[in-house]
GUDO-565957 format. One record per residue (C-alpha): residue number from 1; y, x, z. Coordinates in steps of 0.25 Angstrom, whole numbers, always signed. Each point is the difference from the previous one (the first is absolute). Layout:
% GUDO-565957
> NUM | Y | X | Z
...
% end
This chain:
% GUDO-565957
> 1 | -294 | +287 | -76
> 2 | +0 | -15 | -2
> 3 | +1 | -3 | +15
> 4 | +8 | +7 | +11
> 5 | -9 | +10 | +8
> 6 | -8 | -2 | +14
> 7 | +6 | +13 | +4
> 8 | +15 | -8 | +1
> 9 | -7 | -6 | +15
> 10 | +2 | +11 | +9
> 11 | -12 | -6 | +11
> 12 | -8 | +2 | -15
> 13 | +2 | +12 | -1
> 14 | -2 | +3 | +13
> 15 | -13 | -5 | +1
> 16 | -3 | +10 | -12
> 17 | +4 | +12 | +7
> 18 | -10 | -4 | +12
> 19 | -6 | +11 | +4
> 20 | +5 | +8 | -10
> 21 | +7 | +14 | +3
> 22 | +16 | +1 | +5
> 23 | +3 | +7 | -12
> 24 | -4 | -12 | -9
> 25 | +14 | -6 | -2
> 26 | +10 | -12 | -4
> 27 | +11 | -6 | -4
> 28 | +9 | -6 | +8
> 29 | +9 | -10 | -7
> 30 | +8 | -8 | +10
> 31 | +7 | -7 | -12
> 32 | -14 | -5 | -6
> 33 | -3 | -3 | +15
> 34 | +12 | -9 | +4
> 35 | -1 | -8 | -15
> 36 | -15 | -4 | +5
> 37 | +5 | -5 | +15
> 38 | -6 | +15 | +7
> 39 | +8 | +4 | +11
> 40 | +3 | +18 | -3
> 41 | -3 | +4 | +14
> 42 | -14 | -9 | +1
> 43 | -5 | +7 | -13
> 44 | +5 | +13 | +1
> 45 | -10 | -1 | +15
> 46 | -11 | -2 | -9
> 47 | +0 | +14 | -4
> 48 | +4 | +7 | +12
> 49 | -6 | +14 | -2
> 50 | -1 | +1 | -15
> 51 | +8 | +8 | -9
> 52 | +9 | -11 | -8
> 53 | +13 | -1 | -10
> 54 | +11 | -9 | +5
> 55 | +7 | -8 | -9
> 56 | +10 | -5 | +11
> 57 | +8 | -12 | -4
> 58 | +10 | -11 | +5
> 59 | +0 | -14 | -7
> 60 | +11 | -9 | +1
> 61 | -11 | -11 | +3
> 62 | -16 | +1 | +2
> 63 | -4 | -7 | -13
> 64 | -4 | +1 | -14
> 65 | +15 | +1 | -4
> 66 | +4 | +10 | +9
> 67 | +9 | +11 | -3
> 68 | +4 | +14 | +4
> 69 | +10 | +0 | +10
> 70 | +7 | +13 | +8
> 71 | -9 | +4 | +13
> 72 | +1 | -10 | +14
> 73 | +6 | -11 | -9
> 74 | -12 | -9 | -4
> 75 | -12 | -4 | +5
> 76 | -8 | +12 | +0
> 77 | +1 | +5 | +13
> 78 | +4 | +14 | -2
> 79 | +4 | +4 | +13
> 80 | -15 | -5 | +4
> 81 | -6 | +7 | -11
> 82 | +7 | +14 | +2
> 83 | -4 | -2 | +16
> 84 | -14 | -2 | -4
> 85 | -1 | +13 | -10
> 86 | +8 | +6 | +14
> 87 | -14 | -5 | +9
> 88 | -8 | +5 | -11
> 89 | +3 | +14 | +2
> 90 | +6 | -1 | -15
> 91 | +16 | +0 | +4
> 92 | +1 | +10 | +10
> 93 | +13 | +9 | +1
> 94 | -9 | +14 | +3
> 95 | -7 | -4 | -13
> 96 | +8 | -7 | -10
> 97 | -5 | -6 | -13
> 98 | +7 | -2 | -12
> 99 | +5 | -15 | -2
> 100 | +1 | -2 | -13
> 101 | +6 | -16 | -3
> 102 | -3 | -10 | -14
> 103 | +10 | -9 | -1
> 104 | -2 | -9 | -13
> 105 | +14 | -8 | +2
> 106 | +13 | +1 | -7
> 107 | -6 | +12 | -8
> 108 | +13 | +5 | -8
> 109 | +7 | +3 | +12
> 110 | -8 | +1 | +12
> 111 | +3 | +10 | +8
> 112 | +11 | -7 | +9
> 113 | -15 | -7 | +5
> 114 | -7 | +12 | +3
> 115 | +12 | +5 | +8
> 116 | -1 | -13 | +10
> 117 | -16 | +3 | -2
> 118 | +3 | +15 | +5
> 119 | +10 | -4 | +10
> 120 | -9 | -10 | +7
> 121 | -11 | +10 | +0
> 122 | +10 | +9 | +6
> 123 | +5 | -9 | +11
> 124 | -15 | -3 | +4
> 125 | -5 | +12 | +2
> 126 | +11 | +5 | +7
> 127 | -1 | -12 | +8
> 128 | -13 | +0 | +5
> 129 | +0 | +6 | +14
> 130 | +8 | -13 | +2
> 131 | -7 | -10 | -6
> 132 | -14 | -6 | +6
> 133 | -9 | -13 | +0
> 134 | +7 | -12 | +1
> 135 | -4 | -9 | +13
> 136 | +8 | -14 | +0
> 137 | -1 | -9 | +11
> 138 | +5 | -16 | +2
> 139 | +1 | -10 | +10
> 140 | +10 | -13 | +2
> 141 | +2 | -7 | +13
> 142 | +7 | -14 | +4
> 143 | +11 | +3 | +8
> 144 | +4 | -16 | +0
> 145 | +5 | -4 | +14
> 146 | -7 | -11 | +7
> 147 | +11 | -7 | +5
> 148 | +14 | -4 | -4
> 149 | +9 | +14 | -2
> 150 | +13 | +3 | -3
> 151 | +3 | +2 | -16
> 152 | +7 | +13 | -4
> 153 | +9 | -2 | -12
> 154 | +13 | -7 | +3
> 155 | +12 | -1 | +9
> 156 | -4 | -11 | +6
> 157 | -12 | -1 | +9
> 158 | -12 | -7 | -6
> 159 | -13 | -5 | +8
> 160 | -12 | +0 | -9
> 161 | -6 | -14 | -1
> 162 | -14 | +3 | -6
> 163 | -6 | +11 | -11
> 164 | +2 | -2 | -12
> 165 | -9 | +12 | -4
> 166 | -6 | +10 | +9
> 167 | +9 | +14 | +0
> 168 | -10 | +12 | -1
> 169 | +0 | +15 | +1
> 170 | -7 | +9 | -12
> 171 | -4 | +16 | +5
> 172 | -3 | +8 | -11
> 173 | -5 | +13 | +5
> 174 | -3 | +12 | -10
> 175 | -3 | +15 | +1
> 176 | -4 | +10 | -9
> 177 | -12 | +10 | +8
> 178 | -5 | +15 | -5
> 179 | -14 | +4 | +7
> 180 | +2 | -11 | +10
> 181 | +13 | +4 | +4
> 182 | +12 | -8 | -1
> 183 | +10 | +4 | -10
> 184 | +9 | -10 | +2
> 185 | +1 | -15 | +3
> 186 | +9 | -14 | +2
> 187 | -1 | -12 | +4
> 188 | +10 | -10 | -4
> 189 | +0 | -14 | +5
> 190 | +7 | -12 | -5
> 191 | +6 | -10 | +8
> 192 | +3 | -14 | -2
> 193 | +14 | +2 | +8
> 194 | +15 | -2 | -2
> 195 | +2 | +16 | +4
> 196 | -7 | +11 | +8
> 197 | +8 | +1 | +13
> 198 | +0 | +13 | +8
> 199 | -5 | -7 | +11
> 200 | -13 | -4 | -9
> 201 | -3 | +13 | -3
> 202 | +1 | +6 | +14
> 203 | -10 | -9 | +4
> 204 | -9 | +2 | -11
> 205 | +2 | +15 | +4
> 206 | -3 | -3 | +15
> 207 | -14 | -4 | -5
> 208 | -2 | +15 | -9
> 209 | -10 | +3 | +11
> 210 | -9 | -12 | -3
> 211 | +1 | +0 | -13
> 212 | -4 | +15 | -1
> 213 | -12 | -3 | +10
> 214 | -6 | -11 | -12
> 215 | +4 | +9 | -11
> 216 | -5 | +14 | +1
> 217 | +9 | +9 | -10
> 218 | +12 | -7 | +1
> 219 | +13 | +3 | +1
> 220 | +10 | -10 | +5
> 221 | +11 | +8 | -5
> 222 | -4 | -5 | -14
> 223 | +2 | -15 | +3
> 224 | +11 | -7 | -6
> 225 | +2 | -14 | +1
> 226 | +9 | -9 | -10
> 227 | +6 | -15 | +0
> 228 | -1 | -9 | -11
> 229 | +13 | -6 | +6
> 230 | -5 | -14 | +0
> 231 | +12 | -9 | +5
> 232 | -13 | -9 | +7
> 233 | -5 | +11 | +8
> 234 | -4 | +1 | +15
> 235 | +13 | +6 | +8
> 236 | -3 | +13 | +7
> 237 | +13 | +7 | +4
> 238 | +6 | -5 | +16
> 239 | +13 | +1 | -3
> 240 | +3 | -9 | -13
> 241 | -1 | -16 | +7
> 242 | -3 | -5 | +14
> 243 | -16 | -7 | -1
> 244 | +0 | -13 | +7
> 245 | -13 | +1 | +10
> 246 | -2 | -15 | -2
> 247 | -10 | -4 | -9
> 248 | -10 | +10 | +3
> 249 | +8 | +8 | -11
> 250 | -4 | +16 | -1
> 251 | +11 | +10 | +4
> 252 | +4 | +12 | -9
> 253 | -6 | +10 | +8
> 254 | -12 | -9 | +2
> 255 | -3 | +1 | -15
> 256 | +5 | +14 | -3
> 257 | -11 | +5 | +12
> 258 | -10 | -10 | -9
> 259 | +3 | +4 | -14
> 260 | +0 | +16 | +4
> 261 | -14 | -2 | +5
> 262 | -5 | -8 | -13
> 263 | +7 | +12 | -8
> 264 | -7 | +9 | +8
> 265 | -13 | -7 | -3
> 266 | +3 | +1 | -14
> 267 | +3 | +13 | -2
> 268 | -13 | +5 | +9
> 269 | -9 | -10 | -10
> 270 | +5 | +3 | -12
> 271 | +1 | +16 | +3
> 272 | -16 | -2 | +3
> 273 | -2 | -8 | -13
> 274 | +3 | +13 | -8
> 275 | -10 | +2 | -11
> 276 | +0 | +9 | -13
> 277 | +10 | -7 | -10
> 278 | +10 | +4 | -11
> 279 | +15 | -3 | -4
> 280 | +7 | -3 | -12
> 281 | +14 | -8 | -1
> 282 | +9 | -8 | -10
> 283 | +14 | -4 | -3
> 284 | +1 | -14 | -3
> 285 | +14 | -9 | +0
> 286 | +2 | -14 | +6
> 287 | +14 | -7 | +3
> 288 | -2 | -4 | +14
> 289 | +12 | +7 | +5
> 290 | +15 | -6 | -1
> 291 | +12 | +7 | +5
> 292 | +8 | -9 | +9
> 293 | +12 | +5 | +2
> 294 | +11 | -8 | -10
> 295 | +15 | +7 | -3
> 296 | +14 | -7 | +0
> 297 | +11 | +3 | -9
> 298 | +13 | +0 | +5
> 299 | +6 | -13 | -9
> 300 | +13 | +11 | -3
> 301 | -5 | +11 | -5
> 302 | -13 | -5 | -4
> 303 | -8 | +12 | +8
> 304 | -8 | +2 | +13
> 305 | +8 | +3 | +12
> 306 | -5 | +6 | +14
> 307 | -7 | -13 | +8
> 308 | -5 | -8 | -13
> 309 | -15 | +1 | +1
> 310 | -8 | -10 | +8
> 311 | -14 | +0 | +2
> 312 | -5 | -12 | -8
> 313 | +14 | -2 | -4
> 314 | +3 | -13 | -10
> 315 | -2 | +5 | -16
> 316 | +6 | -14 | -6
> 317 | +14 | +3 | +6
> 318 | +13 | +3 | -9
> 319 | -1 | +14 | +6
> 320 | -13 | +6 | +0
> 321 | +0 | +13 | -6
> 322 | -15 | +5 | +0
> 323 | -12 | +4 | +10
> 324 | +3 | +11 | +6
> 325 | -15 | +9 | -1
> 326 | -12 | +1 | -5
> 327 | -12 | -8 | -1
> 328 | -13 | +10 | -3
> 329 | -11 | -8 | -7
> 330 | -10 | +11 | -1
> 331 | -12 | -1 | +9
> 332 | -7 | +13 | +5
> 333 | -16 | -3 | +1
> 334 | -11 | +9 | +8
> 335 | -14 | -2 | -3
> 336 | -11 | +4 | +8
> 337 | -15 | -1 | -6
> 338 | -16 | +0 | +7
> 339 | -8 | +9 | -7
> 340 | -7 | -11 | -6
> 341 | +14 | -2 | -9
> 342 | +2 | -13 | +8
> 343 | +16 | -2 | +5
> 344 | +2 | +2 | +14
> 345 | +14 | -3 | +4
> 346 | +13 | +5 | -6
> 347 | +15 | +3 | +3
> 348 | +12 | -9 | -5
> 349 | +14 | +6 | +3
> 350 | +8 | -12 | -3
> 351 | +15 | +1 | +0
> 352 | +4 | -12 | +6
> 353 | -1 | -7 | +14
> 354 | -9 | -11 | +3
> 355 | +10 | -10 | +5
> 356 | -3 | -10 | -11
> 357 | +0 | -11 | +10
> 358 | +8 | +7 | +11
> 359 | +6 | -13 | +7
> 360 | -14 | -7 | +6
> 361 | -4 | -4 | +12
> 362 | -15 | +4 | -2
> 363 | -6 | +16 | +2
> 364 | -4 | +4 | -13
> 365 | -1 | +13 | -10
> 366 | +9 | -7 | -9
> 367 | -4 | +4 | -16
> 368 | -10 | +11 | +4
> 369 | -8 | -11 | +4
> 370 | -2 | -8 | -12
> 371 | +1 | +16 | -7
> 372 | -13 | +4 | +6
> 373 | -8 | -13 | -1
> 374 | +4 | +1 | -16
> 375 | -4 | +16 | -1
> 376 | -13 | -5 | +7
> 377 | -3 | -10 | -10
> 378 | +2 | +9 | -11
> 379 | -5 | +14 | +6
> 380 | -11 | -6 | +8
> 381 | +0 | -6 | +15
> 382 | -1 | +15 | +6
> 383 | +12 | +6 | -6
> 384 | +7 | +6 | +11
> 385 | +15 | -1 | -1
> 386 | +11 | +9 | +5
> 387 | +14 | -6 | -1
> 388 | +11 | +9 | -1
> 389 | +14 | -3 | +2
> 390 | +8 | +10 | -11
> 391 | +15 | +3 | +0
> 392 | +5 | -15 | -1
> 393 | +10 | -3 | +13
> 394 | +11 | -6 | -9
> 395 | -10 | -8 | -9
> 396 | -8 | -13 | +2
> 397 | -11 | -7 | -8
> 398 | +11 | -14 | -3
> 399 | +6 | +2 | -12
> 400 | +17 | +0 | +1
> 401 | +2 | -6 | -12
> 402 | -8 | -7 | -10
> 403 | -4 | -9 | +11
> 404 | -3 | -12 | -6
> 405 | -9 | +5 | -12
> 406 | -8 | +7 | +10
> 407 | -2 | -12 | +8
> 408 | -3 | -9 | -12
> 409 | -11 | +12 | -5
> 410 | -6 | +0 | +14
> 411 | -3 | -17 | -1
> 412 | -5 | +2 | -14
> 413 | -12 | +10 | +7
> 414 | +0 | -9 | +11
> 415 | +2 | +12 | +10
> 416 | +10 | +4 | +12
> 417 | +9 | +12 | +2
> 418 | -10 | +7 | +6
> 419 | -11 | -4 | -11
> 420 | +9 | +4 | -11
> 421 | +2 | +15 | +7
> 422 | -15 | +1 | +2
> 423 | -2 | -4 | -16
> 424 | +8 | +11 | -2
> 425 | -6 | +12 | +7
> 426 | -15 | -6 | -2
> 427 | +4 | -1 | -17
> 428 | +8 | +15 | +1
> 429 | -13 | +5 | +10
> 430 | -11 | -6 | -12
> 431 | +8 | +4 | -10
> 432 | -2 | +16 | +3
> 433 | -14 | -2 | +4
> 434 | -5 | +5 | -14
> 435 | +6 | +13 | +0
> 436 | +0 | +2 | +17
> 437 | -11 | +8 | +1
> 438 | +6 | +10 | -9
> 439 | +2 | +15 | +6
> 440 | -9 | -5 | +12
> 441 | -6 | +10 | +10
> 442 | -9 | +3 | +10
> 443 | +7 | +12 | +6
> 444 | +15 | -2 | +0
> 445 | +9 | +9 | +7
> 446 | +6 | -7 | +14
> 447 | +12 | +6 | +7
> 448 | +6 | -8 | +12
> 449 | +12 | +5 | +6
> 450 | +9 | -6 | +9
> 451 | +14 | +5 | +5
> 452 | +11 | -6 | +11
> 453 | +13 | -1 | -9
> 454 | +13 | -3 | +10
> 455 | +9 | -6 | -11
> 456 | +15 | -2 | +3
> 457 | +3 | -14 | +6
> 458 | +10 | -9 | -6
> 459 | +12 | +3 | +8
> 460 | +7 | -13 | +9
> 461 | +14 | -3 | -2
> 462 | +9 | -4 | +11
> 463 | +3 | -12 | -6
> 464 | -15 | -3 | -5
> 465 | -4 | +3 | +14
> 466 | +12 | -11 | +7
> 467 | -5 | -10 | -12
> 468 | -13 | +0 | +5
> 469 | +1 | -1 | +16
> 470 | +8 | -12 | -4
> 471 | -13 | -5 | -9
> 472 | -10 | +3 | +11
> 473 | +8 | -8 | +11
> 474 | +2 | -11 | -9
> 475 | -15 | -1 | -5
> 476 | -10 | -9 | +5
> 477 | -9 | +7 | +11
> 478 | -15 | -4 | -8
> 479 | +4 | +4 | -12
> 480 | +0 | +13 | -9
> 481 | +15 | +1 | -1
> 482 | +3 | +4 | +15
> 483 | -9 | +14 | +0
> 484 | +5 | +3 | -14
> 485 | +15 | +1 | +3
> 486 | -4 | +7 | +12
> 487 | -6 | +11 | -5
> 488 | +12 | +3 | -8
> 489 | +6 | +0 | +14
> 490 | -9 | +9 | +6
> 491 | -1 | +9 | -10
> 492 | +15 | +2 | +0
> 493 | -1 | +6 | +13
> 494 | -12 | +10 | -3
> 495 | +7 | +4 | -12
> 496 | +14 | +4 | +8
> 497 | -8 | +7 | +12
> 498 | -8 | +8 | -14
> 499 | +13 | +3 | -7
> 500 | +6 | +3 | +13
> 501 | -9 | +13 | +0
> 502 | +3 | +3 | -14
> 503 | -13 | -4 | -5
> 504 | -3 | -11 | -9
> 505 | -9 | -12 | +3
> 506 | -12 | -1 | -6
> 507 | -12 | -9 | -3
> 508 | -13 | +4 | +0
> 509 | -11 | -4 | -9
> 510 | -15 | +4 | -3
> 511 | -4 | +2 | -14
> 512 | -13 | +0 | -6
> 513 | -1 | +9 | -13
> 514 | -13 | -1 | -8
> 515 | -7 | +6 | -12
> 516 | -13 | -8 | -6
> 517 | -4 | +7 | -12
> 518 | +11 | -3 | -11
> 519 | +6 | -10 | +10
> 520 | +12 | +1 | +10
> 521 | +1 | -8 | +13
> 522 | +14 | +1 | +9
> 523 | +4 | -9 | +12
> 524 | +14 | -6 | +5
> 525 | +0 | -9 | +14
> 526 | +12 | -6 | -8
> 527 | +5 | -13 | -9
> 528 | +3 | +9 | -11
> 529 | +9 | -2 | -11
> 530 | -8 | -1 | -13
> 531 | +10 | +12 | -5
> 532 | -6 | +10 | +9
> 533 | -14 | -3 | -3
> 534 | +4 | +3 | -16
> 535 | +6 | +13 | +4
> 536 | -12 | +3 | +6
> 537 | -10 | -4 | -10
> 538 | +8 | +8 | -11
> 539 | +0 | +12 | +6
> 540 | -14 | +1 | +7
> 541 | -9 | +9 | -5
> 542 | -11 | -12 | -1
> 543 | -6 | -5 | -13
> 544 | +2 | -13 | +8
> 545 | +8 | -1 | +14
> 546 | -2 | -12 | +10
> 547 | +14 | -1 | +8
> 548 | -6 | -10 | +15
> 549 | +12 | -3 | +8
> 550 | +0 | -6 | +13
> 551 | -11 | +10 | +3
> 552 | -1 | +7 | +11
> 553 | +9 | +4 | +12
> 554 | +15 | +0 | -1
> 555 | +12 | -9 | -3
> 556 | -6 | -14 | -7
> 557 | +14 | -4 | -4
> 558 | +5 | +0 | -14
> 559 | +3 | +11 | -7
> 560 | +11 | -2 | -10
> 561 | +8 | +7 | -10
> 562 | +15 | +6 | +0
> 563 | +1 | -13 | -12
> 564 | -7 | -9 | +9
> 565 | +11 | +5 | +13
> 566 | +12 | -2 | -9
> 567 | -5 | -12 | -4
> 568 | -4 | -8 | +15
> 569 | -6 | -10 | +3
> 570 | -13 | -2 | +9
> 571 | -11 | +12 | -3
> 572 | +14 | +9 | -1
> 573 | +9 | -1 | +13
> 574 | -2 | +7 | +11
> 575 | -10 | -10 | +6
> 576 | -9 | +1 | -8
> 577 | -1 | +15 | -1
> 578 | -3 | +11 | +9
> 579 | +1 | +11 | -11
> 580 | +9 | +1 | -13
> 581 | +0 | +5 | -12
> 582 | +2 | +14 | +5
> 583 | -12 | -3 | +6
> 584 | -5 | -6 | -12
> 585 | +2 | +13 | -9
> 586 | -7 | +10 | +10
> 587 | -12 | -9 | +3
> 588 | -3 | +1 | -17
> 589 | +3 | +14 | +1
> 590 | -10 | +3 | +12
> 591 | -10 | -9 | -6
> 592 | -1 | +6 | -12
> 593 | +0 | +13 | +4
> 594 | -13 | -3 | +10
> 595 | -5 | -5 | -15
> 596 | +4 | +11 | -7
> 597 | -7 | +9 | +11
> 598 | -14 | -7 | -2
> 599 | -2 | +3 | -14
> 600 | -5 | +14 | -3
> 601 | +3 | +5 | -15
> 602 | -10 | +6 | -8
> 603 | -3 | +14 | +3
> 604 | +6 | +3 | -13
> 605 | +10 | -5 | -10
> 606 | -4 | -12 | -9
> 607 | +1 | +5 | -13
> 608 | +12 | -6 | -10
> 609 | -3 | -2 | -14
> 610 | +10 | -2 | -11
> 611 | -3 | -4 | -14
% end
């Protein structure tokens, strides 16, 4: 023919086989579809009933030049498709077909392809008792205060004298239904706080009664709340500075009361928001995090020695050795999409605290601020956005060294600190965006499990606990430093009551463990130590795993490593820890065990293949 054929347009020949027999067949090419902008699932509807040959493809890119790729790895929305044969009546397990696949890619040597294309074959079907109807929901509430509050964040205390911006809390509620039952569900909400205190979640849960009166088919047991750890933020907790009344100022437990309903509120709205949506994700890379903690030489030998780390220790001194961990620059992104295609909100598991501007005198949300009014511009003004907090107690978003350049690039752009670190998620967000709808779906599988871990505490010296009665009567009463020595205090003698018994002290914490189709979600209540969350990720069972710390119930002190303890310094000595490293190790262990427990294997063995 001189011209391509009408009979390419599925709604053409559709409108041929009006009112003809079932038996009056097509052929379905999902690859031919995809290159002309047809979604698969919307044209294989159009001939529900009828007798048809599938082509079944997945394109790296729904265009002209789009190319073969293996199964649930493009944009062809496999996992949509095979559901939508399942509704059909034409993939049933009591009366299976024959699934033959064309795969036009890489043609002298194909066959390590069709294995992935037979293993996710494998892996859905077995997967589909699980699996349902996506239902996504949002909601984001002011929880600024109205009047001047504490700031948490320092030693010192800090009034606020103003906003700067206002803080705010983001729900995001899913679950995943099967003939209008509830297979399973979350709702995670984001914070714009310096950590989630105990305290904060108790009162939240005191109010599980009227949230679950607004939001039928809920379970409150599958909340979990996470801090951005904003060093700008409203102080919650009773115990950390004594609140001068005057002034009109709000008190601690004032605010907690105020910001557990406003959460409350949010949760409710957003879990009654929930409308049909699908899911896809992305990794993409942005240097917002820094490692903070600077090594010493000793000037003799010329190595490290016990007590030579400092947190934002000096690096233009004679003896500085190195940093002392990592930095993670990657940037784990969820998307979540209407049905019309449009973006709904998405995920971004940032590695680093917000504590950009850490020392103001002004409530704020620090660079998430300026981040979400720069993804807005770019993504559209409704873009919901849920900030995460990932692995990133010992890191900050200031450069260590290199000070100056980064300044000087800053007044070239004519942008602040906290500018620069939006640039940088908004351009790393963007840059993903043409290849984010890749692999998404309608019907992922959503697992929530969530465990009570009681991980070994950090044990109290004699000598730690004499230094730090001495540190507590010495400190100012207002102040941060007073109840933070004291703890250490107090915990010695709970600790020598416990070990009197022959038991050893424990800390409790609640972890959230979640599985979202290819995606992994696992909770910390601590400042945890960029190590662990690398741990973590490498050995989840996850395509792509989103470590939240300081989320949930539990221990909101830092979390350091055996280097880091060696090493000292603020964010490593007794102080600033409630649990070790011991700890430490058994919390990765745990965590990606209740991973490991979320992903079901194929019914049978993915097939090898060697040339």
């Amino acid at each position: 023919p001189t011209q391509n054929s009408e009979y390419r347009d599925p709604q053409f020949v559709a409108t041929v086989c009006k009112g003809r027999g079932p038996r009056i067949g097509v052929c379905c090419d999902t690859g031919h579809w995809q290159r002309r902008g047809i979604d698969p699932v919307d044209g294989l509807k159009m001939f529900e009933g009828r007798i048809f040959s599938l082509h079944l493809k997945d394109l790296n890119e729904a265009s002209q030049q789009g190319y073969d790729v293996p199964w649930g790895t493009g944009q062809g929305r496999i996992a949509d498709v095979l559901c939508e044969l399942r509704r059909q009546k034409i993939l049933q397990k009591v009366d299976p077909r024959i699934i033959a696949i064309e795969y036009e890619n890489n043609v002298g040597w194909s066959l390590p392809e069709l294995a992935r294309c037979v293993a996710f074959f494998r892996r859905t079907v077995a997967e589909w008792d699980e699996s349902g109807p996506l239902l996504v929901g949002w909601s984001t509430v002011d929880i600024t205060p109205d009047r001047p509050t504490a700031i948490m964040g320092q030693m010192h205390l800090r009034m606020s004298t103003g906003v700067r911006d206002p803080v705010t809390c983001t729900a995001l509620a899913l679950e995943t239904v099967r003939n209008g039952h509830s297979i399973d569900q979350a709702v995670m909400v984001s914070c714009d706080l310096c950590f989630i205190s105990p305290t904060l979640v108790d009162a939240v849960a005191a109010l599980s009664s009227s949230i679950t009166q607004r939001a039928a088919g809920l379970d409150p047991s599958k909340i979990f709340l996470n801090a951005t750890h904003t060093h700008a933020g409203p102080v919650v907790e009773d115990e950390w500075y004594v609140v001068p009344e005057k002034g009109g100022a709000i008190q601690p437990a004032e605010y907690r009361l105020h910001v557990a309903q406003r959460i409350a509120d949010a949760v409710v709205e957003a879990w009654n928001a929930r409308k049909p949506a699908s899911m896809s994700w992305a990794l993409s890379h942005a240097v917002v995090a820094h490692n903070r903690r600077a090594v010493s030489f000793d000037s003799k030998t010329g190595v490290p020695f016990p007590g030579s780390t400092k947190m934002y220790g000096s690096t233009t001194t004679d003896d500085f050795d190195s940093i002392e961990g990592p930095a993670d620059p990657g940037l784990p992104l969820v998307f979540f999409w209407k049905p019309d295609g449009t973006l709904s909100g998405l995920i971004v598991n940032v590695p680093c605290p917000s504590q950009e501007t850490e020392a103001i005198l002004e409530v704020s949300a620090d660079f998430w601020h300026e981040t979400r009014i720069e993804l807005r511009k770019r993504l559209g003004e409704g873009v919901a956005v849920l900030a995460q907090c990932a692995a990133g107690g010992d890191c900050v978003s200031r450069p260590m060294w290199r000070r100056e350049a980064e300044s000087e690039m800053r007044r070239r752009r004519g942008l602040s600190g906290r500018e620069e670190v939006a640039r940088r998620i908004a351009n790393a967000v963007t840059d993903v965006m043409p290849v984010a709808t890749m692999g998404q779906t309608a019907t992922p599988i959503l697992r929530h499990a969530v465990r009570t871990l009681d991980l070994p505490m950090r044990i109290v010296t004699r000598d730690q606990r004499e230094r730090c009665r001495v540190d507590a009567e010495r400190a100012p009463p207002e102040g941060l430093a007073r109840s933070w020595n004291q703890n250490v205090v107090d915990r010695f003698d709970m600790q020598q009551a416990i070990l009197a018994r022959n038991e050893t002290p424990t800390s409790p914490i609640r972890v959230h463990a979640m599985r979202l189709g290819d995606v992994a979600v696992v909770t910390n209540s601590f400042e945890m130590y960029g190590d662990y969350g690398t741990r973590i990720q490498a050995r989840s069972p996850a395509t792509m795993t989103c470590v939240v710390q300081l989320a949930g119930r539990g221990s909101y002190s830092y979390l350091p490593t055996a280097r880091a303890v060696e090493g000292g310094g603020y964010s490593a000595i007794i102080q600033s820890n409630q649990v070790g490293p011991e700890g430490g190790r058994m919390l990765v262990d745990e965590s990606v065990g209740m991973l490991k427990e979320l992903w079901m294997p194929p019914t049978q063995p993915i097939p090898t293949v060697q040339k």
